[in-house]
N, C-alpha and C positions, 0 to 999 in steps of 0.2 A: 463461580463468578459469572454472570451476566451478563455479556456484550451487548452495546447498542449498534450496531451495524446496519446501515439501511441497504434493502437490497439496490435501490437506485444507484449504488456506487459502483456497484459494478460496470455501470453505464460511462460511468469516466475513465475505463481503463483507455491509454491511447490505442492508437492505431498500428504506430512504433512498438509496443510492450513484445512483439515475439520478434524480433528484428526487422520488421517494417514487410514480411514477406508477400504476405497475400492479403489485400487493400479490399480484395472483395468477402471476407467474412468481417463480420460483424465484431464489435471490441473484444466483449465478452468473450468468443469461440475464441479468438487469439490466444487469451489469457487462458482457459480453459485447456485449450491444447497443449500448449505450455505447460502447464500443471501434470497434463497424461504426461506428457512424454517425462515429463520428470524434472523439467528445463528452472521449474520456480515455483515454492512454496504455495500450498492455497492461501487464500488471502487470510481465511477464518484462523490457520496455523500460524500467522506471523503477526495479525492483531494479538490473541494469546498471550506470543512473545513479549511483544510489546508490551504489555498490559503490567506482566510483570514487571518492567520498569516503570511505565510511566502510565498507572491506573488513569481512567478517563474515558471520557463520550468521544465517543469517532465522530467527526463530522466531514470529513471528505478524504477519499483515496485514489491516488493516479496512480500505475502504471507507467514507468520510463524506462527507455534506454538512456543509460548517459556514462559514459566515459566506458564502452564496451559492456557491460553490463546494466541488468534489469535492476531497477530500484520501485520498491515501493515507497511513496509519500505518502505517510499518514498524518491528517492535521487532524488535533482533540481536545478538548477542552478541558483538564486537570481535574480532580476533585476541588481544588482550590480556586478554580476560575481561572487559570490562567488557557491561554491559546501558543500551543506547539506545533511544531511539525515535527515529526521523526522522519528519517530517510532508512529504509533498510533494505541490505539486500535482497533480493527475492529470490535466488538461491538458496541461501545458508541461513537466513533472517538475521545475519547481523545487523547492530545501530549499526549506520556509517553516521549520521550528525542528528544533533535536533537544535533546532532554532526554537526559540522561547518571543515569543511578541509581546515585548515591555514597552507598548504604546500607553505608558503612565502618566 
């Protein structure tokens, strides 16, 4: 299977993503580091995840801290057309939720 993953998203990881540490590297190296050390999933392994539940076009990914841990928000556009977000953790890659936008 074929992911559509833009590199640009990488560019919306926050600032906050590795506990808000050091303001002066760049988003990406946050998350990056992160990753070495071991701390959260690459991104490209929890789209994957994801995929198996909820096949679909990625169109935007943040990096958050929220409620003590990392989460990544994936929003993606369904096979079917619909627009989701998944929340998952960026540890483990569990769902924690997805919101479905029934702007019908």
């Amino acid at each position: 299977m074929k992911y559509h993953v833009l590199p640009a998203l990488l560019a919306l990881l926050l600032p906050n993503a590795a506990g808000g540490t050091d303001g002066a590297l760049p988003d990406f190296e946050i998350a990056e580091e992160a990753v070495a050390r071991g701390e959260i999933l690459p991104l490209a392994e929890v789209i994957g995840m994801m995929q198996e539940v909820h096949p679909g076009r990625v169109i935007e990914v943040e990096l958050e801290y929220s409620d003590g841990i990392r989460v990544y928000e994936i929003e993606l556009i369904t096979e079917d057309g619909r627009l989701i977000e998944v929340e998952m953790d960026a540890a483990t890659g569990a769902i924690l939720d997805t919101e479905v936008d029934d702007d019908d």
